[in-house]
mmJSON file of the N, C-alpha and C atoms, coordinates in Angstrom:
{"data_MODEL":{"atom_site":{
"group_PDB":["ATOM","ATOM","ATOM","ATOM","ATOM","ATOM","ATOM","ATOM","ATOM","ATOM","ATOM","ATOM","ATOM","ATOM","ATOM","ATOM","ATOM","ATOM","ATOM","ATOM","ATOM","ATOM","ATOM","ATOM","ATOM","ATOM","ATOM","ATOM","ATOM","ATOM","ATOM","ATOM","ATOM","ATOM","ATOM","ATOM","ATOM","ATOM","ATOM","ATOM","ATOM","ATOM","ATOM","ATOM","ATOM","ATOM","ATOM","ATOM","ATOM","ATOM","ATOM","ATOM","ATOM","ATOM","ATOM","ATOM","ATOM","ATOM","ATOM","ATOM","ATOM","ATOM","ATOM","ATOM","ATOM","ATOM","ATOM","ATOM","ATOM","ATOM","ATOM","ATOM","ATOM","ATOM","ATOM","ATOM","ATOM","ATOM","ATOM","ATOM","ATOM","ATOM","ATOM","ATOM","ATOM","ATOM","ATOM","ATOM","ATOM","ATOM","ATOM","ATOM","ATOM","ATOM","ATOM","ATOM","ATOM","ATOM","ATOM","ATOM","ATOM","ATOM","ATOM","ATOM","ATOM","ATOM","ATOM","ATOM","ATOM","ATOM","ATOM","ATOM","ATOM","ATOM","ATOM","ATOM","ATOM","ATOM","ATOM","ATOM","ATOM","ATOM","ATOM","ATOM","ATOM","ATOM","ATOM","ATOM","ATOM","ATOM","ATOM","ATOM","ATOM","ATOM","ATOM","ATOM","ATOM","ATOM","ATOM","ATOM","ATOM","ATOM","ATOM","ATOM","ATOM","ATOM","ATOM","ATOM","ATOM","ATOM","ATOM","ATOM","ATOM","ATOM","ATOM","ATOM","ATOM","ATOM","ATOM","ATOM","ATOM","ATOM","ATOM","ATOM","ATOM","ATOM","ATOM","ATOM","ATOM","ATOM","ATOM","ATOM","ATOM","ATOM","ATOM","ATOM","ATOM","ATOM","ATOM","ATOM","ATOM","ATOM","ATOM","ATOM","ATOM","ATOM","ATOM","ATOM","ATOM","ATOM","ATOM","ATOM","ATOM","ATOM","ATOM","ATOM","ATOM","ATOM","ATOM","ATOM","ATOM","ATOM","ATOM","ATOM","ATOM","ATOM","ATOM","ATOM","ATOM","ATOM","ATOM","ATOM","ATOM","ATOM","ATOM","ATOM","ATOM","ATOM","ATOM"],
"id":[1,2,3,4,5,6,7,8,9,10,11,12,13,14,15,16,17,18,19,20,21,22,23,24,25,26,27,28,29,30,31,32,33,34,35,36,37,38,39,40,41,42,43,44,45,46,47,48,49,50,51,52,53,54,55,56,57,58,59,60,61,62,63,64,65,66,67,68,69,70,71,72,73,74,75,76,77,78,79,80,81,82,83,84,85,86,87,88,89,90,91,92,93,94,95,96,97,98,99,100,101,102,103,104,105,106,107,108,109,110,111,112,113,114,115,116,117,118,119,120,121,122,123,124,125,126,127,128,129,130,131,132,133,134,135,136,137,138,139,140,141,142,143,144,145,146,147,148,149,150,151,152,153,154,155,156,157,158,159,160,161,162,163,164,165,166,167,168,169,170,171,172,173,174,175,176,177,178,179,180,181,182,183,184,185,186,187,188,189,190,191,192,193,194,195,196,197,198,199,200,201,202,203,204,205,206,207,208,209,210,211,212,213,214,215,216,217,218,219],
"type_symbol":["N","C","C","N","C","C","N","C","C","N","C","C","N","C","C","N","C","C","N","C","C","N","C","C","N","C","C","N","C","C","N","C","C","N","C","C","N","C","C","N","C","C","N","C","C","N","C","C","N","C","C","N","C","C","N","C","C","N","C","C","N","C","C","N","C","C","N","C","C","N","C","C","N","C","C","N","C","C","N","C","C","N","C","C","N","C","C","N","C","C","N","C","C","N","C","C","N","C","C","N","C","C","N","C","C","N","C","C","N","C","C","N","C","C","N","C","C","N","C","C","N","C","C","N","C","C","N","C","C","N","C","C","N","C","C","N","C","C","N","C","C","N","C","C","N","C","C","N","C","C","N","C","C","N","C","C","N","C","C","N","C","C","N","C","C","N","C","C","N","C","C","N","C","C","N","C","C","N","C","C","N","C","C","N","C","C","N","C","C","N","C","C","N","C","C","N","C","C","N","C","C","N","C","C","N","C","C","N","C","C","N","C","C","N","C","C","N","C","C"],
"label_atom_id":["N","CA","C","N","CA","C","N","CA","C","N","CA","C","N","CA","C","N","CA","C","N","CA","C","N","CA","C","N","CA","C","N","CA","C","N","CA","C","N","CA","C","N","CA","C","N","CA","C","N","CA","C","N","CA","C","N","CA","C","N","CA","C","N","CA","C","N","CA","C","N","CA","C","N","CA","C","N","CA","C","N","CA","C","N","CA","C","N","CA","C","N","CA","C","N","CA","C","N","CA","C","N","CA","C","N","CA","C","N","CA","C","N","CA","C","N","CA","C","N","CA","C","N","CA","C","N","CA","C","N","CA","C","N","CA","C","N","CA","C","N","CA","C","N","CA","C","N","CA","C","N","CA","C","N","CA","C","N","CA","C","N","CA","C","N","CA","C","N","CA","C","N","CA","C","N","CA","C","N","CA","C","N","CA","C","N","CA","C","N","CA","C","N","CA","C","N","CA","C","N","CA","C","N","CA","C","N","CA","C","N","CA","C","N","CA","C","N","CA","C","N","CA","C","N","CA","C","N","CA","C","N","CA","C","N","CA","C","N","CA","C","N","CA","C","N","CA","C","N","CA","C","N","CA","C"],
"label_alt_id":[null,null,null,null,null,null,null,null,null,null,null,null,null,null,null,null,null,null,null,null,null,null,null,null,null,null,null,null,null,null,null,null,null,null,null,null,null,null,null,null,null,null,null,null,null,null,null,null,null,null,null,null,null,null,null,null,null,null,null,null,null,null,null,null,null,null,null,null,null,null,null,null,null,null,null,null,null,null,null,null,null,null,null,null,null,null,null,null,null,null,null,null,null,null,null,null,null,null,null,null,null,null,null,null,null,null,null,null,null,null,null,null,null,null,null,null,null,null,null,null,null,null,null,null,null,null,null,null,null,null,null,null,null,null,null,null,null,null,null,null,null,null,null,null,null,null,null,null,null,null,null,null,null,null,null,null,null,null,null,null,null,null,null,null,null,null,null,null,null,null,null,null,null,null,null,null,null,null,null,null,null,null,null,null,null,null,null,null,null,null,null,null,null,null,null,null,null,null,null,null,null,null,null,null,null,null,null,null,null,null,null,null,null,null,null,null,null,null,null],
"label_comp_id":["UNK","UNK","UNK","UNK","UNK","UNK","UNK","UNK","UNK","UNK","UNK","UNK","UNK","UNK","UNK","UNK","UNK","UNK","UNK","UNK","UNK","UNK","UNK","UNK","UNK","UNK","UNK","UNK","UNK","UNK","UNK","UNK","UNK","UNK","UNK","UNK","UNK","UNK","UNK","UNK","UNK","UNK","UNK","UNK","UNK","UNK","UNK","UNK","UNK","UNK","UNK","UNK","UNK","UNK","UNK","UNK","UNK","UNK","UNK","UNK","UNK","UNK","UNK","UNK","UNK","UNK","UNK","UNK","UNK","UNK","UNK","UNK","UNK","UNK","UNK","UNK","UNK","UNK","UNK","UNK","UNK","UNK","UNK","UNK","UNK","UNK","UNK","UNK","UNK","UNK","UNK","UNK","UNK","UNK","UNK","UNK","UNK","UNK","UNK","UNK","UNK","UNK","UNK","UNK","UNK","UNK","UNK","UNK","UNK","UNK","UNK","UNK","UNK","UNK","UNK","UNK","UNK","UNK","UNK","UNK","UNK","UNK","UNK","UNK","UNK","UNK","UNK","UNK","UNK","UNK","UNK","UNK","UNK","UNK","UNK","UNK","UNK","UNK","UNK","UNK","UNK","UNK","UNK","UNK","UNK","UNK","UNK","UNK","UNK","UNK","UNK","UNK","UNK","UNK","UNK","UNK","UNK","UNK","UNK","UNK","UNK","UNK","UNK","UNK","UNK","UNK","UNK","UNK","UNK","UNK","UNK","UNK","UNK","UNK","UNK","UNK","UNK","UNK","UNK","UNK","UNK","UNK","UNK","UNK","UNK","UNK","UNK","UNK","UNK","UNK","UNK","UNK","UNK","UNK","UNK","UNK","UNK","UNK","UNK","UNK","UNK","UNK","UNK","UNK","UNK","UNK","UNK","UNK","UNK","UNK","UNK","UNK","UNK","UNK","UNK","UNK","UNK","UNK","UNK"],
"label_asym_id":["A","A","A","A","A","A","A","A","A","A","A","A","A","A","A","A","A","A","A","A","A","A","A","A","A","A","A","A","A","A","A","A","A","A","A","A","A","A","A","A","A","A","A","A","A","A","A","A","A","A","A","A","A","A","A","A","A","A","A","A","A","A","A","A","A","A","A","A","A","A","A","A","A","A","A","A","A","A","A","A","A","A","A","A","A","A","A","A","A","A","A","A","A","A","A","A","A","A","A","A","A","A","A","A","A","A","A","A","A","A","A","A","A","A","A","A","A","A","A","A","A","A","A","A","A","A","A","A","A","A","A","A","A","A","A","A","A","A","A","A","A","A","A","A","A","A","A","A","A","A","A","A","A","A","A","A","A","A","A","A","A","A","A","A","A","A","A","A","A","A","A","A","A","A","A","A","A","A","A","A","A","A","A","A","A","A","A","A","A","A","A","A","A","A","A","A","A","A","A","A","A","A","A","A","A","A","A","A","A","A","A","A","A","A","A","A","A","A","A"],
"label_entity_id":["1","1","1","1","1","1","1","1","1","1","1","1","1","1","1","1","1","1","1","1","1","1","1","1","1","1","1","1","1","1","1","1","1","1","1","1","1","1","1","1","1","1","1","1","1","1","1","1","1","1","1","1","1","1","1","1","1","1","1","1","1","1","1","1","1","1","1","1","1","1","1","1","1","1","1","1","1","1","1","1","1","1","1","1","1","1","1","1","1","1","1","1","1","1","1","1","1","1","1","1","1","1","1","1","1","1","1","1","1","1","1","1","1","1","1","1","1","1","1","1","1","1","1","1","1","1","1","1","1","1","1","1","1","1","1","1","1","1","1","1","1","1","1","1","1","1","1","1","1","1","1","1","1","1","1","1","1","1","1","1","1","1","1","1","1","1","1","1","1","1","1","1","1","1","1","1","1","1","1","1","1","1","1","1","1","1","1","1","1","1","1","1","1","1","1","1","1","1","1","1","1","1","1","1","1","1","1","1","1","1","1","1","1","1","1","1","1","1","1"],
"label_seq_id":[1,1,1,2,2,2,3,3,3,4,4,4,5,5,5,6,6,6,7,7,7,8,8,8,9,9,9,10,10,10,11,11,11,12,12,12,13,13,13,14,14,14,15,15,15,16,16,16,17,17,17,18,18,18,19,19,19,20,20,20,21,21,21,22,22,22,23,23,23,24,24,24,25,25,25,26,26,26,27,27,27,28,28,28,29,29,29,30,30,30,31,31,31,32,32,32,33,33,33,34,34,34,35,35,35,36,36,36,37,37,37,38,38,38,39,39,39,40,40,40,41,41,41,42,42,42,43,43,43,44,44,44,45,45,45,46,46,46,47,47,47,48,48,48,49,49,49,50,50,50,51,51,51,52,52,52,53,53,53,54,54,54,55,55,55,56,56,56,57,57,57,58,58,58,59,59,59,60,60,60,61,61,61,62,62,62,63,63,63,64,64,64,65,65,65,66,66,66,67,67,67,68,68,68,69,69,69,70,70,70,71,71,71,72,72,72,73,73,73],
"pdbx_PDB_ins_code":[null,null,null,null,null,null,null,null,null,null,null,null,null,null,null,null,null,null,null,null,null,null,null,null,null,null,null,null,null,null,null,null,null,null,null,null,null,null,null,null,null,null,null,null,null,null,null,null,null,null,null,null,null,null,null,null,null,null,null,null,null,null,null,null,null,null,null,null,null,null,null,null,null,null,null,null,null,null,null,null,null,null,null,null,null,null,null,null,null,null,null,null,null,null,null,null,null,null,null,null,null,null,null,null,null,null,null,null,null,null,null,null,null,null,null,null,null,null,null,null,null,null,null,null,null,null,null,null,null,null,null,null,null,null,null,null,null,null,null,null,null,null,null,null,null,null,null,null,null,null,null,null,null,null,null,null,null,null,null,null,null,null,null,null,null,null,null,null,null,null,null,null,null,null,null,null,null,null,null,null,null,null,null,null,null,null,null,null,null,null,null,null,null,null,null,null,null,null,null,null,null,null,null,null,null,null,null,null,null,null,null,null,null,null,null,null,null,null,null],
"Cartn_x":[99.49,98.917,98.498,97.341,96.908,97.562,98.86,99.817,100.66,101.694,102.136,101.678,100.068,99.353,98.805,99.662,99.264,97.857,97.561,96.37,95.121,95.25,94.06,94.59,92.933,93.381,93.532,94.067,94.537,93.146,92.971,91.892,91.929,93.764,93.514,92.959,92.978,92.967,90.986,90.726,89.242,88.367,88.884,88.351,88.419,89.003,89.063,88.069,87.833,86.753,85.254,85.289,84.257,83.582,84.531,84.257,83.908,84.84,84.76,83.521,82.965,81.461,80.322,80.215,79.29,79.304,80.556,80.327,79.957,79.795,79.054,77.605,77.43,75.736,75.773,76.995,76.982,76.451,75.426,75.804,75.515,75.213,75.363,77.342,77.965,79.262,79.89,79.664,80.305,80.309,79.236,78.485,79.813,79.592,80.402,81.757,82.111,83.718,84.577,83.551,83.738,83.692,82.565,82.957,83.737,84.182,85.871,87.05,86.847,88.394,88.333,86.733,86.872,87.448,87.159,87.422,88.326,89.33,90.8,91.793,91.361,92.125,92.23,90.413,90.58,91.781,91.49,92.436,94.096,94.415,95.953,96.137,95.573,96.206,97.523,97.706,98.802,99.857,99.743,100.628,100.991,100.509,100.748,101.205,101.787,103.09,101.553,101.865,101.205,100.737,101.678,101.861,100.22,100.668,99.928,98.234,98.336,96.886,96.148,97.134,96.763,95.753,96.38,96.402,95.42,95.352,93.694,92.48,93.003,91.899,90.969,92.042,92.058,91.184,91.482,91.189,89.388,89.235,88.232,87.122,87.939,86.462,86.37,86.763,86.926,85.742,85.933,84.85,83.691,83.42,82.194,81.657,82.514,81.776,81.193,81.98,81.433,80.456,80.66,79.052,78.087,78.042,77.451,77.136,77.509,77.821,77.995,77.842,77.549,79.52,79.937,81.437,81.666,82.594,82.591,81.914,80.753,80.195,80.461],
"Cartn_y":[87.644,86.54,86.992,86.085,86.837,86.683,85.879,85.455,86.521,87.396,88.038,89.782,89.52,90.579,90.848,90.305,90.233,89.365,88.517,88.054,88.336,89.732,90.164,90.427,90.004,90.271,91.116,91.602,92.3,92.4,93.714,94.02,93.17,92.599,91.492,89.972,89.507,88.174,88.494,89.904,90.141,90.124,90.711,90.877,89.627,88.672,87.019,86.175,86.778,86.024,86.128,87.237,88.013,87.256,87.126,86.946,85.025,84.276,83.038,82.617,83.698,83.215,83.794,84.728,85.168,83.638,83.021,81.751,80.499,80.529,79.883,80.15,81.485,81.751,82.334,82.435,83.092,84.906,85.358,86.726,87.526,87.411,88.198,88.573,86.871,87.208,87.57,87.433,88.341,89.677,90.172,91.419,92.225,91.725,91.922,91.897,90.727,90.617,91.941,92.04,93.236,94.592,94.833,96.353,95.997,95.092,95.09,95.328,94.582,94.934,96.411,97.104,98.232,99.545,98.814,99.795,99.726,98.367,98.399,99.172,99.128,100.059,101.351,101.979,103.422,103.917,102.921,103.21,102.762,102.257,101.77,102.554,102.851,103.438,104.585,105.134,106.082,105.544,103.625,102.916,102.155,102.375,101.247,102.339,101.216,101.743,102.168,103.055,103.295,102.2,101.282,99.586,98.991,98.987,98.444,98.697,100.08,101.168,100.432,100.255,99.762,98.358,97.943,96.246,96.119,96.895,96.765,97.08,97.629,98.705,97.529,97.447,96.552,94.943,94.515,93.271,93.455,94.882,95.288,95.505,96.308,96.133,94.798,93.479,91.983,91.594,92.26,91.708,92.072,93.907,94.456,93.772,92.886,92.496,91.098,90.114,88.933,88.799,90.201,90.805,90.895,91.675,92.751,93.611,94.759,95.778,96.811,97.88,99.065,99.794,99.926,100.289,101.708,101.578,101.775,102.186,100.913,101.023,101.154],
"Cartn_z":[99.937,100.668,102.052,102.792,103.894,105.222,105.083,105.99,105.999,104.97,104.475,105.324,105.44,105.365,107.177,108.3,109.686,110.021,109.098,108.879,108.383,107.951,107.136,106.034,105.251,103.971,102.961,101.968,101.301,100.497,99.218,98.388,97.353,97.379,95.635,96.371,97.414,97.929,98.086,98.928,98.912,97.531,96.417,95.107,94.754,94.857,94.241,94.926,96.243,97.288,96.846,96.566,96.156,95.045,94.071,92.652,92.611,93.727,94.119,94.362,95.853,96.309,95.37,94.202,93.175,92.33,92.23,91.562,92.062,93.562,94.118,93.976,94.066,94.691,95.657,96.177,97.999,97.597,96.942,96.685,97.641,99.26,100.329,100.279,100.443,100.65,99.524,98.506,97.124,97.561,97.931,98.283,99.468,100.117,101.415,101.45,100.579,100.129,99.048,98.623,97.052,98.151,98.834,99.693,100.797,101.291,102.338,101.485,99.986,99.097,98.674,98.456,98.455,98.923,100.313,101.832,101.806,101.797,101.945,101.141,99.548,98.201,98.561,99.499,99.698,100.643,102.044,103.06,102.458,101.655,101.622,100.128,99.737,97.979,98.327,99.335,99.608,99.498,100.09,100.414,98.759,98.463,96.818,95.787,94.799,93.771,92.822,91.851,90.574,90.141,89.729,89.157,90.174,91.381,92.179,91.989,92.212,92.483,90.771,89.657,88.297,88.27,89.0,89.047,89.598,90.616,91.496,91.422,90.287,89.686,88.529,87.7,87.076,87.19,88.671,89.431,89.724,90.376,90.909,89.458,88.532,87.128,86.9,86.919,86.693,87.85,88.914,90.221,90.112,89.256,88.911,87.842,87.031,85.856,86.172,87.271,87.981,88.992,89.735,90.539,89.884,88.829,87.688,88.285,88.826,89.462,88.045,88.364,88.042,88.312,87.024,87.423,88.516,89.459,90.589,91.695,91.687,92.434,93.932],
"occupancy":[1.0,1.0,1.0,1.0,1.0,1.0,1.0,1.0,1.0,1.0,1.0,1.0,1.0,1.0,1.0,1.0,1.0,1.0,1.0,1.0,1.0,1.0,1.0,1.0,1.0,1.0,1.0,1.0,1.0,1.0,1.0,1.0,1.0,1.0,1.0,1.0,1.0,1.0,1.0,1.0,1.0,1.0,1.0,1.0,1.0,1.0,1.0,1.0,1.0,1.0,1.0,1.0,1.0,1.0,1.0,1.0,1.0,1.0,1.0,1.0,1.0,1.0,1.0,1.0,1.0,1.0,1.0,1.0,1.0,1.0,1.0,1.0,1.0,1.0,1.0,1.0,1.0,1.0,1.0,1.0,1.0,1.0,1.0,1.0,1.0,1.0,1.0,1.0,1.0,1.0,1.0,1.0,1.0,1.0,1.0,1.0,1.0,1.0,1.0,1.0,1.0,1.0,1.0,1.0,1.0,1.0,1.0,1.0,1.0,1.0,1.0,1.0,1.0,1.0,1.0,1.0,1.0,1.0,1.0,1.0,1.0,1.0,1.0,1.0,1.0,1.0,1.0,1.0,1.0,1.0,1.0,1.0,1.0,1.0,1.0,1.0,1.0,1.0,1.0,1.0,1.0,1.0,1.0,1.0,1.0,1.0,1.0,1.0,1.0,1.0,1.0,1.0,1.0,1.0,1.0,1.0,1.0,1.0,1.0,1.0,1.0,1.0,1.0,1.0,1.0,1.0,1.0,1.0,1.0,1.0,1.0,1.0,1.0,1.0,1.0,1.0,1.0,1.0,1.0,1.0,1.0,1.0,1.0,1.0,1.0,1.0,1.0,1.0,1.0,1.0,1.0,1.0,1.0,1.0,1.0,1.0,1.0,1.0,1.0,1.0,1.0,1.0,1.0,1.0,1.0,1.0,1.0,1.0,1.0,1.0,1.0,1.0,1.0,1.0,1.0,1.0,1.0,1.0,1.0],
"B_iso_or_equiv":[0.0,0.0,0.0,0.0,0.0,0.0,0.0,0.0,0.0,0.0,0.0,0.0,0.0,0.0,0.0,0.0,0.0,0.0,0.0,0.0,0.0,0.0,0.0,0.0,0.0,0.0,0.0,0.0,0.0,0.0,0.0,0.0,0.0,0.0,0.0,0.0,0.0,0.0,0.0,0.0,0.0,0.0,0.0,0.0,0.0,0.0,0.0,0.0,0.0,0.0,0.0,0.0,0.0,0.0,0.0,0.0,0.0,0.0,0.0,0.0,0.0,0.0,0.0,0.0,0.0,0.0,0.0,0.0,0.0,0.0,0.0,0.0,0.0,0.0,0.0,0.0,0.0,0.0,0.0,0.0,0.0,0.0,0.0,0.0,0.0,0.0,0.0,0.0,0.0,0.0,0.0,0.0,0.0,0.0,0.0,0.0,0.0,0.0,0.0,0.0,0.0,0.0,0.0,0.0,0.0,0.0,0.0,0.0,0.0,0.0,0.0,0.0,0.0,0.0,0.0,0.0,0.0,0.0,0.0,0.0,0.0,0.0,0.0,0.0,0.0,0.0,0.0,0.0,0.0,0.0,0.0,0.0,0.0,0.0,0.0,0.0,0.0,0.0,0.0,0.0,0.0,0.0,0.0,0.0,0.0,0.0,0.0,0.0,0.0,0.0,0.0,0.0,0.0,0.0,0.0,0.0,0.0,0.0,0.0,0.0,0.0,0.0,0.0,0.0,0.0,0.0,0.0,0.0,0.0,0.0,0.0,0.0,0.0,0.0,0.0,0.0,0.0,0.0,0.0,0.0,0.0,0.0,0.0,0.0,0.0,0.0,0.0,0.0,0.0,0.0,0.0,0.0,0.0,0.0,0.0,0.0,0.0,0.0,0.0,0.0,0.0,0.0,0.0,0.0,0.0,0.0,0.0,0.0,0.0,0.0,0.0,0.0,0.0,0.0,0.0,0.0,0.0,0.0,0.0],
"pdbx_formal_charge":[null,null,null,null,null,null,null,null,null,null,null,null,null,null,null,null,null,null,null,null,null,null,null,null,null,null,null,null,null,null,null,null,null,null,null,null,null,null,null,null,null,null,null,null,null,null,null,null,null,null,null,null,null,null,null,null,null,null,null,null,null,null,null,null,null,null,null,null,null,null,null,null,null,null,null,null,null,null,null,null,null,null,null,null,null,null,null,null,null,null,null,null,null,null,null,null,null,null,null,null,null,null,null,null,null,null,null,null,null,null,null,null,null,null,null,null,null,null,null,null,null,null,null,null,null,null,null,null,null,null,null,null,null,null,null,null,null,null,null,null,null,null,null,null,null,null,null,null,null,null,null,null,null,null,null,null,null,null,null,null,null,null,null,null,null,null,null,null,null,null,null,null,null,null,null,null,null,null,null,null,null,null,null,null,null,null,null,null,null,null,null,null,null,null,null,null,null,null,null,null,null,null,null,null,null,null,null,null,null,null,null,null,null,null,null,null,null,null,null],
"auth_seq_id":[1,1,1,2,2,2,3,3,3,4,4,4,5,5,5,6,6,6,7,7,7,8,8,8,9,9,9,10,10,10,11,11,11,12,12,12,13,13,13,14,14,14,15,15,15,16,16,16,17,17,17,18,18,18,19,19,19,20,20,20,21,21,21,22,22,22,23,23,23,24,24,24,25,25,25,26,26,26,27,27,27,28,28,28,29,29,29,30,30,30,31,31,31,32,32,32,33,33,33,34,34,34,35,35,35,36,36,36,37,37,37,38,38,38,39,39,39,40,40,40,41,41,41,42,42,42,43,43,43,44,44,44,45,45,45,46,46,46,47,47,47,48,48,48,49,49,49,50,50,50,51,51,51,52,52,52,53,53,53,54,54,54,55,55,55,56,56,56,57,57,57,58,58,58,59,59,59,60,60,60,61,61,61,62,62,62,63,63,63,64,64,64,65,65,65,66,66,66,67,67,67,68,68,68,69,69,69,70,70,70,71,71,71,72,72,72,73,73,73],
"auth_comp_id":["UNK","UNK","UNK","UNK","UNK","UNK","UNK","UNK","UNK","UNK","UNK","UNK","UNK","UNK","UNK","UNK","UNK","UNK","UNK","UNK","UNK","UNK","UNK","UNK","UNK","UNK","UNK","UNK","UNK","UNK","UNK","UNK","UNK","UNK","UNK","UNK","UNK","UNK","UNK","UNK","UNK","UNK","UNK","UNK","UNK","UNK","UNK","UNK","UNK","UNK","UNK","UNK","UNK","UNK","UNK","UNK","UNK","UNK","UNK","UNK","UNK","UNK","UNK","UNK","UNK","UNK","UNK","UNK","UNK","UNK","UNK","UNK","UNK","UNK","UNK","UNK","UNK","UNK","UNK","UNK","UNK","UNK","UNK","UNK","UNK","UNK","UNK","UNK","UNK","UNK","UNK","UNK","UNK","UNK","UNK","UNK","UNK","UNK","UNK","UNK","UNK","UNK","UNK","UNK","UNK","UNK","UNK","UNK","UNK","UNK","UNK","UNK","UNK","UNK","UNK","UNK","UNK","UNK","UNK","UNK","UNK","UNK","UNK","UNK","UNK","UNK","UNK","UNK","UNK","UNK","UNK","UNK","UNK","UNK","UNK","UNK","UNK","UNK","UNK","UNK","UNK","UNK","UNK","UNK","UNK","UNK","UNK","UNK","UNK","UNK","UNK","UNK","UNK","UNK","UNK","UNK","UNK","UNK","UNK","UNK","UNK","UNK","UNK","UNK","UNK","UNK","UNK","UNK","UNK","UNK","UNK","UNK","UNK","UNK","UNK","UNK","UNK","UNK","UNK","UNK","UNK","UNK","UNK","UNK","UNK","UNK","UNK","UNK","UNK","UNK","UNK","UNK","UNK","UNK","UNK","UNK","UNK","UNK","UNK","UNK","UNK","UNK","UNK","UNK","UNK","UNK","UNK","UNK","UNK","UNK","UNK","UNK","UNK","UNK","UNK","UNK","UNK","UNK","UNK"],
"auth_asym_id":["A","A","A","A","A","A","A","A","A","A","A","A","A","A","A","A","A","A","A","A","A","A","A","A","A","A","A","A","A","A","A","A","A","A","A","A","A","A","A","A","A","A","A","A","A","A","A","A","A","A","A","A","A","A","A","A","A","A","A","A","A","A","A","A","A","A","A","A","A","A","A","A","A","A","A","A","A","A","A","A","A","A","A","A","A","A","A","A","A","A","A","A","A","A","A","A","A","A","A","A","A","A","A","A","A","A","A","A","A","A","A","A","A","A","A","A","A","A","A","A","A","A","A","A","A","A","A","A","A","A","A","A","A","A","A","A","A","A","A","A","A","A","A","A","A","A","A","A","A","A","A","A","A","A","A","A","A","A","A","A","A","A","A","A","A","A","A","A","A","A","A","A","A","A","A","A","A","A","A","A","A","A","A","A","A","A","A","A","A","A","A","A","A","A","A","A","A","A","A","A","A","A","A","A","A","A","A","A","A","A","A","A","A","A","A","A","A","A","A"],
"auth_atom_id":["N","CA","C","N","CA","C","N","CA","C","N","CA","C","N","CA","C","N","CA","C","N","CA","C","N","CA","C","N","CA","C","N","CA","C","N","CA","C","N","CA","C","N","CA","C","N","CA","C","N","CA","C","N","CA","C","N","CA","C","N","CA","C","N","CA","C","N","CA","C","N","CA","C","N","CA","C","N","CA","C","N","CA","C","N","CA","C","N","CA","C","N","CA","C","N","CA","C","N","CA","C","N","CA","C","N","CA","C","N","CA","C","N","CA","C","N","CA","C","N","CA","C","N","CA","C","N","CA","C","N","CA","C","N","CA","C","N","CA","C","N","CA","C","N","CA","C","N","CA","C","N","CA","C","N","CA","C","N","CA","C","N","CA","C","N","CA","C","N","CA","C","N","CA","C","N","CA","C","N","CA","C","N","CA","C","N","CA","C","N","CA","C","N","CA","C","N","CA","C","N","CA","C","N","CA","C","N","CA","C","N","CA","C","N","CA","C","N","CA","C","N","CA","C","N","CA","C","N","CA","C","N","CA","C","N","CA","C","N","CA","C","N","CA","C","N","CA","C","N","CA","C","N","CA","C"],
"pdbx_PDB_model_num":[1,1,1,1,1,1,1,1,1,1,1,1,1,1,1,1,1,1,1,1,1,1,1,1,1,1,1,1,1,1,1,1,1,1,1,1,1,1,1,1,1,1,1,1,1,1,1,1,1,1,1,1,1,1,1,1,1,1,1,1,1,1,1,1,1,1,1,1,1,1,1,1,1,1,1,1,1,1,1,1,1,1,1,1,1,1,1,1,1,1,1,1,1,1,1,1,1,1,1,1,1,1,1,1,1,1,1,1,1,1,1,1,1,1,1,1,1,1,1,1,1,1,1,1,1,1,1,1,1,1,1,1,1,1,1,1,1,1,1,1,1,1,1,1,1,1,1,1,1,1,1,1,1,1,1,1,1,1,1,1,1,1,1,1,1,1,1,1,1,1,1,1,1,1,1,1,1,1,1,1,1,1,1,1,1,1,1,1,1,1,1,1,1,1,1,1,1,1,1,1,1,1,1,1,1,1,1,1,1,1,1,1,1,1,1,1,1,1,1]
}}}
């Protein structure tokens, strides 16, 4: 959660945003939301369990397929 998180948000709370505003129509902020959860997985993956690095991975092909993005893009 992004309370949890010093107030920013995490790559799973960004990948859900992402995937939220593509179902709006927002696809600038889909756009934008999908490469901040990106940026964040690269910079913190040292910090996350196997389990974790899985899950996000996981979350993130779910966001490429609601973008329609090109897998890891």
């Amino acid at each position: 959660m992004i309370q949890n998180n010093h107030g920013q948000a995490s790559a799973r709370e960004l990948f859900y945003l992402a995937m939220c505003h593509r179902h709006l129509g927002d696809i600038a902020k889909a756009d934008d939301g999908y490469a901040r959860a990106v940026h964040w997985l690269e910079n913190h993956r040292g910090q996350l369990t196997p389990d974790e690095v899985k899950r996000l991975n996981t979350l993130r092909a779910q966001a490429e397929k609601v973008l329609e993005l090109k897998p890891g893009k």
